[in-house]
C-alpha positions as CSV (number, residue, x, y, z in Angstrom):
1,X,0.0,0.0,0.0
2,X,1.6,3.2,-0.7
3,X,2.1,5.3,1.9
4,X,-0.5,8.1,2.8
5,X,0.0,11.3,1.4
6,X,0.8,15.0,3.5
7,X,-3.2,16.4,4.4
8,X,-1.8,19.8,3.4
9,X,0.0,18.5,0.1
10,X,-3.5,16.6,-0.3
11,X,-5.7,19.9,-0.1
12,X,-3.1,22.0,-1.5
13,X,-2.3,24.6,1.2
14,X,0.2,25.6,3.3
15,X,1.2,24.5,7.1
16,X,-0.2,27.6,8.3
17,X,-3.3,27.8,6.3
18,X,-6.6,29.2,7.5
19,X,-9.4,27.5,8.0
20,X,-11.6,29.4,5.8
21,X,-8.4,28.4,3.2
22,X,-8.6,24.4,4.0
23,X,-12.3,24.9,3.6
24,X,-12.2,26.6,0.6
25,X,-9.3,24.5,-0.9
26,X,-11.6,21.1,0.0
27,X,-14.9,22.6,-1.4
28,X,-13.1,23.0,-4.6
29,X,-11.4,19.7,-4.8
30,X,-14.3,17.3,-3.8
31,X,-16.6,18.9,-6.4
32,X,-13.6,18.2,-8.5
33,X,-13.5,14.6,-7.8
34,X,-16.8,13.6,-6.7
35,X,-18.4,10.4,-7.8
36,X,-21.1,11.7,-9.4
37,X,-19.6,13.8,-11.8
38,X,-16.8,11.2,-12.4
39,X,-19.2,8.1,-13.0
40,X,-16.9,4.9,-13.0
41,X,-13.2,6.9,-12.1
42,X,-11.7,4.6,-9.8
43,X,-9.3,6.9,-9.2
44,X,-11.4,9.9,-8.6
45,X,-13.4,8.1,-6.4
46,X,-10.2,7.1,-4.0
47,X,-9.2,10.9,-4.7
48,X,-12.5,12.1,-3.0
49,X,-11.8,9.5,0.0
50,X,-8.4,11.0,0.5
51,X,-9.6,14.8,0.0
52,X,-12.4,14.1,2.6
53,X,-10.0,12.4,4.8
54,X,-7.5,15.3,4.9
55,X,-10.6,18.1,5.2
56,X,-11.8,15.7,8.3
57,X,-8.9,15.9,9.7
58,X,-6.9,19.8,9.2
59,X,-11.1,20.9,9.8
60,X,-10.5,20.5,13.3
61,X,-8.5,21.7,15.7
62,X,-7.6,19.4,18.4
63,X,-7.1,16.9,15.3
64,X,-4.8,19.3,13.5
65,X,-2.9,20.0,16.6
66,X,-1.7,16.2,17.1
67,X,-1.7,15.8,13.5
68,X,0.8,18.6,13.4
69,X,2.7,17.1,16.2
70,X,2.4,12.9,15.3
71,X,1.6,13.3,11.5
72,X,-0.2,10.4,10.2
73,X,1.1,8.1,13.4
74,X,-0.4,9.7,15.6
75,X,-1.5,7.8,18.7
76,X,-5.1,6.3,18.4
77,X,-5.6,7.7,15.2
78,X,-8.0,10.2,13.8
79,X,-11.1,8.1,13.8
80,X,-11.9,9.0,10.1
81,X,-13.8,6.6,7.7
82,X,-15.1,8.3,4.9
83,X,-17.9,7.1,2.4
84,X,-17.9,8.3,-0.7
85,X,-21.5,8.9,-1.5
86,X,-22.4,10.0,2.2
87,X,-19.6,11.4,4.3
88,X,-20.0,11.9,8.1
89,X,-19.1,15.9,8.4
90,X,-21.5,18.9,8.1
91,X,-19.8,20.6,4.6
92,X,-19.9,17.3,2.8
93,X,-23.6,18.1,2.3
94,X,-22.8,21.5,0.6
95,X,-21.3,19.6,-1.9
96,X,-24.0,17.1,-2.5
97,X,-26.1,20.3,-2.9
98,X,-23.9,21.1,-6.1
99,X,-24.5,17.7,-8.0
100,X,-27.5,16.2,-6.5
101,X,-29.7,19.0,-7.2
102,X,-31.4,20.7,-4.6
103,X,-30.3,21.3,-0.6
104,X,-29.3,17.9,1.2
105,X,-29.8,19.4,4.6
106,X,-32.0,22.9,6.0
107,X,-32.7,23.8,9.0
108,X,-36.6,24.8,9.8
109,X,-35.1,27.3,12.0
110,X,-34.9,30.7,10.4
111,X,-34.2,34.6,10.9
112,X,-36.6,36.5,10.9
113,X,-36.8,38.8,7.8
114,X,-35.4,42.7,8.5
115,X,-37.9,45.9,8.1
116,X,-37.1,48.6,6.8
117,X,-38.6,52.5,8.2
118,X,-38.4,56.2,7.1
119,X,-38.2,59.2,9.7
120,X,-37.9,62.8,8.9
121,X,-36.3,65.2,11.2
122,X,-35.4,68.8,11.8
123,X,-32.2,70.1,11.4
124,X,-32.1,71.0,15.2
125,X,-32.8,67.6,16.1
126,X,-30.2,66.5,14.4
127,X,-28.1,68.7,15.9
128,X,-29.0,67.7,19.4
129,X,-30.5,64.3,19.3
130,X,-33.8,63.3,19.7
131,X,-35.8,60.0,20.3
132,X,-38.8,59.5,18.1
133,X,-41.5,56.5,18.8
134,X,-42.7,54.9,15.8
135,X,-45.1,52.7,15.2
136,X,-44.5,49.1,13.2
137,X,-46.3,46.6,11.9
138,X,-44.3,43.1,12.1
139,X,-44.7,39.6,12.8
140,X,-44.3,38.5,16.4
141,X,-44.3,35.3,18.0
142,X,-48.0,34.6,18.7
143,X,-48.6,35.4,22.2
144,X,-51.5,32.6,22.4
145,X,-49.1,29.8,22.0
146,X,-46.1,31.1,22.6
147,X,-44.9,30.2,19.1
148,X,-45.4,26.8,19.1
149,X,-48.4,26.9,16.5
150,X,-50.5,24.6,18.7
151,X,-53.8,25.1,20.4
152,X,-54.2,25.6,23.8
153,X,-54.5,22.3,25.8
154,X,-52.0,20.7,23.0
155,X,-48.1,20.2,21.2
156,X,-46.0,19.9,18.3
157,X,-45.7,16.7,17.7
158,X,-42.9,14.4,15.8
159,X,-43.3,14.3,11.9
160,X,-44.5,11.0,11.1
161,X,-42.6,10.6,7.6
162,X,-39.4,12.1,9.1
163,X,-39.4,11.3,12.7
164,X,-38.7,14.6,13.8
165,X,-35.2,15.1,11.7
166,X,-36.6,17.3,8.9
167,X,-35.1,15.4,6.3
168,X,-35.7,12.3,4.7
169,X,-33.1,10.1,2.8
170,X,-33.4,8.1,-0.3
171,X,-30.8,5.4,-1.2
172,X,-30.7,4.5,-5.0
173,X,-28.6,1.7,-6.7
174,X,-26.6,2.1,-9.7
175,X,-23.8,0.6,-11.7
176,X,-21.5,2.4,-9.0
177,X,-23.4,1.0,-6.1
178,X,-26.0,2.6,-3.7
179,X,-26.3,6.5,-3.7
180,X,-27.9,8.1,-0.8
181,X,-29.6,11.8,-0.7
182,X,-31.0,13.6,1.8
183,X,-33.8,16.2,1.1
184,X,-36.1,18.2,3.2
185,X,-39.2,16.5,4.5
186,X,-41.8,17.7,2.3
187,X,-44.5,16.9,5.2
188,X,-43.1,19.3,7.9
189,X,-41.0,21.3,5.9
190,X,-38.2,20.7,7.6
191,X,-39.4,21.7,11.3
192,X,-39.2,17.9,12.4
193,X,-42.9,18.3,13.9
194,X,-46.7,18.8,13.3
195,X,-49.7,20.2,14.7
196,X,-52.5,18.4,14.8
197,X,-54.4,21.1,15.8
198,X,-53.4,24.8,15.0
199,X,-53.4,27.6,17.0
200,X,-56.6,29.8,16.0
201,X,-54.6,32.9,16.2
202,X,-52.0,32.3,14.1
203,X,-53.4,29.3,11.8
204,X,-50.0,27.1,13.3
205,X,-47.4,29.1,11.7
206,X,-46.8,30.8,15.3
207,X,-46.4,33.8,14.3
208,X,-48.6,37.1,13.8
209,X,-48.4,40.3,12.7
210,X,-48.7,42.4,15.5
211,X,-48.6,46.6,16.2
212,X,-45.5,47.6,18.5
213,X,-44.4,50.9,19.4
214,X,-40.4,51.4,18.8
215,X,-38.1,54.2,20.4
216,X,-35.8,55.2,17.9
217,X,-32.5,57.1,19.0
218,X,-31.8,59.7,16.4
219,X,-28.0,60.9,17.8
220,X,-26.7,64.3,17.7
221,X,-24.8,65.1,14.5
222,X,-26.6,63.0,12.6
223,X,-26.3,63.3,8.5
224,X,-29.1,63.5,5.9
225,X,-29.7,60.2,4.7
226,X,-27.9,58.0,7.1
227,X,-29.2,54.7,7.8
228,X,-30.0,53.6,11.6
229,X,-29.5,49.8,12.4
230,X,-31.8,48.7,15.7
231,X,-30.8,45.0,16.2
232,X,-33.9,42.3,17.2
233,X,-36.7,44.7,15.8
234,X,-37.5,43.0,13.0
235,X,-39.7,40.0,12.1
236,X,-39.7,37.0,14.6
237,X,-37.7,34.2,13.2
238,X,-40.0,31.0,12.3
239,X,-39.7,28.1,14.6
240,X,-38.0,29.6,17.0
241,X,-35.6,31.5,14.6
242,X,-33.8,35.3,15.9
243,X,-35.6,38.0,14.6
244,X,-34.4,39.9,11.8
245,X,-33.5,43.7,12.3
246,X,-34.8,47.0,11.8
247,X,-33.2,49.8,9.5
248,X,-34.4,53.3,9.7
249,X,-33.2,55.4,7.3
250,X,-33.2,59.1,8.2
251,X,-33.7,62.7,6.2
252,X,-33.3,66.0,7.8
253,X,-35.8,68.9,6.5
254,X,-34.7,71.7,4.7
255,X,-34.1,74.6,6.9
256,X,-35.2,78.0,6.1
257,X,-32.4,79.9,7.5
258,X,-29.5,77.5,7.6
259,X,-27.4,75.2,4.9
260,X,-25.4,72.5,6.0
261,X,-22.0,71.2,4.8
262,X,-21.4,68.5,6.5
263,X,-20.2,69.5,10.0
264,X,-20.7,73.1,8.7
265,X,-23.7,75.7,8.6
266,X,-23.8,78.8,6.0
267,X,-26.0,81.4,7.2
268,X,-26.7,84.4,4.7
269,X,-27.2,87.7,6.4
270,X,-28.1,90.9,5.1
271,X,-26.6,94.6,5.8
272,X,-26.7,97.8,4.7
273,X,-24.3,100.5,2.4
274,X,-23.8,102.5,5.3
275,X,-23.0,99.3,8.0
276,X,-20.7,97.7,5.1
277,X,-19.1,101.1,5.2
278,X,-18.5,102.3,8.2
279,X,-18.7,98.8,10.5
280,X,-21.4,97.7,12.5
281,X,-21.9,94.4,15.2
282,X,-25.5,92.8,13.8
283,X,-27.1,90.0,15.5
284,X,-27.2,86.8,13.1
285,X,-28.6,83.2,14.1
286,X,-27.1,80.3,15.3
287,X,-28.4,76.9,16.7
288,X,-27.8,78.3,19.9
289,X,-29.7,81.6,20.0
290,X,-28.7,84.8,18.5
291,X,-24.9,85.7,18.3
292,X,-23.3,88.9,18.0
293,X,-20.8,89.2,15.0
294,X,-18.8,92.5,14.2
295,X,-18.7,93.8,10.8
296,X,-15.3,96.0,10.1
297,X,-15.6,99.0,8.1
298,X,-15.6,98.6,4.1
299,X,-16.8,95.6,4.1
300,X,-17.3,94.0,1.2
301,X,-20.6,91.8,0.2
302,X,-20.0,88.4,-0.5
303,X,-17.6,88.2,2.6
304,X,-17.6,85.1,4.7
305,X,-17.1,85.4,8.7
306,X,-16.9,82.6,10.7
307,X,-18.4,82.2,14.0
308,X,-16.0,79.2,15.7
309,X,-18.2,75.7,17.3
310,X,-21.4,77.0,15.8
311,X,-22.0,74.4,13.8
312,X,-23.2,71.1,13.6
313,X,-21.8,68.6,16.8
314,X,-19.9,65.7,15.3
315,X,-21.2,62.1,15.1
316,X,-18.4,60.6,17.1
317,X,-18.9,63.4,19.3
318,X,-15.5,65.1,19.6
319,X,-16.8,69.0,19.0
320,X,-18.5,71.2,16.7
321,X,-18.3,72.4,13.0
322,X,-18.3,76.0,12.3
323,X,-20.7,79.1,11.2
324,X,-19.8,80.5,8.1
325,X,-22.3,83.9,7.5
326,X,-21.8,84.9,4.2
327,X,-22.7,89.0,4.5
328,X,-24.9,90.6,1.1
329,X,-24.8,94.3,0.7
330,X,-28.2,95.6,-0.1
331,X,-28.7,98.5,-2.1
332,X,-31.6,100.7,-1.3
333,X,-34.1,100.4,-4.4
334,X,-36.2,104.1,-2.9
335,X,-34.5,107.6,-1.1
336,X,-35.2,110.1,0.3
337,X,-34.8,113.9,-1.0
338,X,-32.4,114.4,1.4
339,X,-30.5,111.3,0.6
340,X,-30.0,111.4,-2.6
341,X,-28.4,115.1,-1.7
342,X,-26.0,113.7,0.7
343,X,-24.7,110.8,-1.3
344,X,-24.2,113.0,-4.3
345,X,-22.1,115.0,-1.6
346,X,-20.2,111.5,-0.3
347,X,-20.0,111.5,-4.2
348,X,-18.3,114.5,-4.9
349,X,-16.4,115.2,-2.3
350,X,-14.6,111.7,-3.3
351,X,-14.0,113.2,-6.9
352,X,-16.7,111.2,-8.4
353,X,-18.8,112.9,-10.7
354,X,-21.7,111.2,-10.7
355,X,-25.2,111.5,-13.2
356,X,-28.5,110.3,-11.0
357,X,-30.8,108.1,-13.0
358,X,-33.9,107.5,-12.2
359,X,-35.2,104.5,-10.9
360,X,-37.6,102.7,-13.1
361,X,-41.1,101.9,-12.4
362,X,-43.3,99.6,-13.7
363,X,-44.4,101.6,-16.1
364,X,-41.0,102.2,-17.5
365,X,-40.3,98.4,-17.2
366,X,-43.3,97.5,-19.5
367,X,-42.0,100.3,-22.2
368,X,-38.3,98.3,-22.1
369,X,-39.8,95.2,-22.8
370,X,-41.7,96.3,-25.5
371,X,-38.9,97.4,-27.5
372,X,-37.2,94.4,-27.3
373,X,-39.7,92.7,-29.5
């Protein structure tokens, strides 16, 4: 008998490999060199044996570890025995799912589906945080029998084609010899049980779609559009299964005064000739109440001044954004007699010589557009 080849050189990996690598290096191989897809390959066939034997092996760690110390003499042996057409290890059923068409093995037990929920904010709740109830919708586990989808007075009981496994198996004979698959049990689904007698409430699925009432956490500095993950708040999970999860995703009203940039807030803020001229200190708004901010003298609009922490607080909560207020000098559209007499003074006694115009009315306006036809 020739001597039994190195489990690493058999799978193809290295001494220190992974085990999502020896998994991942045996999925590939026994698919490779299965039986079924090499019908009458007496070689392939004791390839598949010795790929299974080395997975069964390197798979587990306390059988690694003294295979890694003894090798293949290691005391007592690894206790593998490995049939070709059913082998005795959970990921040898993955790859009967690849050939023999179908899922081998499922559990009834499954997660719950995930919801998903919209909120929309204002941009100062954002900026301090705020808890909003909301109210959902989902399927719970039905409170009248506790999710077992039996009546009062009454159980689950085994599966009768089954016997409570959830799978059935079905051995054919061939040329190659007897092939065995296991499906799930179409009677029970795959649960392993029935119910004689249902649950009224929930028709024996036990579950039911049910209002609840869920506080959602919206934290300070919060973005437009961010997404909110609230574990265990979706769907119950069927037979017994976790629930799934809620996602609430989040958008912040426009504000009438304020633009954001990210941590940022831009504030417009109107003054007039005579304050961009000669300085003023105007009041402008902030999330915290009005702020004083001093305007120097010739002041230019379109100017940006920034007002330091104003902003929006960060998500990870180490400090604030800034204020920008971005200053617009309004002209005066009407004046007074007496105005017009002392900026035409201001004018000239800067060397300008300046012609008035009137300004037009609506009158005028009407006449301009009609010669532009």
């Amino acid at each position: 008998m020739a001597p039994k080849r190195d489990y690493y050189e058999v799978l193809g990996v290295s001494r220190d490999a992974t085990q999502q690598d020896i998994k991942k290096a045996y999925r590939r191989l026994a698919r490779e060199c299965h039986p079924d897809v090499n019908p009458g390959d007496h070689e392939a066939e004791e390839r598949f044996k010795e790929v299974a034997e080395a997975y069964a092996v390197l798979s587990d760690d306390a059988k690694r570890a003294r295979y890694d110390r003894f090798g293949h003499e290691a005391p007592g042996g690894f206790g593998v025995d490995v049939d070709p057409f059913f082998g005795g290890f959970t990921d040898l059923f993955d790859v009967f799912d690849s050939f023999l068409g179908g899922r081998s093995r499922r559990s009834a037990v499954q997660r719950g589906s995930d919801l998903r929920h919209e909120i929309t904010v204002e941009l100062e709740d954002a900026a301090r945080g705020v808890t909003r109830t909301v109210e959902l919708v989902r399927l719970s586990v039905c409170e009248d029998c506790g999710g077992s989808g039996a009546a009062a007075g009454t159980s689950p009981e085994s599966c009768a084609t089954c016997g409570g496994a959830g799978q059935v198996r079905a051995t054919r004979q061939s040329f190659l010899g007897y092939t065995s698959t296991i499906t799930t049990c179409p009677r029970c689904g795959g649960s392993g049980r029935q119910v004689a007698h249902p649950c009224p409430t929930c028709t024996g699925k036990g579950r039911e779609r049910r209002k609840r009432r869920v506080e959602i956490r919206v934290p300070a500095g919060i973005g437009d559009g961010y997404r909110i993950r609230i574990p265990g708040e979706g769907d119950a999970g069927a037979n017994g299964g976790p629930p799934g999860d809620l996602y609430v995703d989040l958008f912040i009203k426009p504000h009438p005064v304020f633009k954001r940039d990210e941590r940022d807030l831009v504030v417009e803020r109107e003054i007039s000739f005579v304050q961009a001229t000669l300085g003023d200190v105007i009041e402008v708004p902030t999330l915290d109440g009005p702020e004083p901010l001093s305007v120097p003298a010739g002041t230019q609009s379109g100017e940006v001044f920034t007002l330091r922490q104003k902003g929006m607080p960060s998500l990870r909560g180490n400090g604030r954004g800034d204020e920008h207020v971005v200053v617009k000098v309004v002209t005066p559209r009407k004046l007074t007699k007496r105005q017009r007499e002392l900026l035409l003074e201001f004018a000239k006694a800067g060397g300008e010589n300046v012609t008035p115009q009137k300004s037009k009315g609506a009158f005028d306006k009407v006449k301009d557009a009609f010669k532009t036809l």
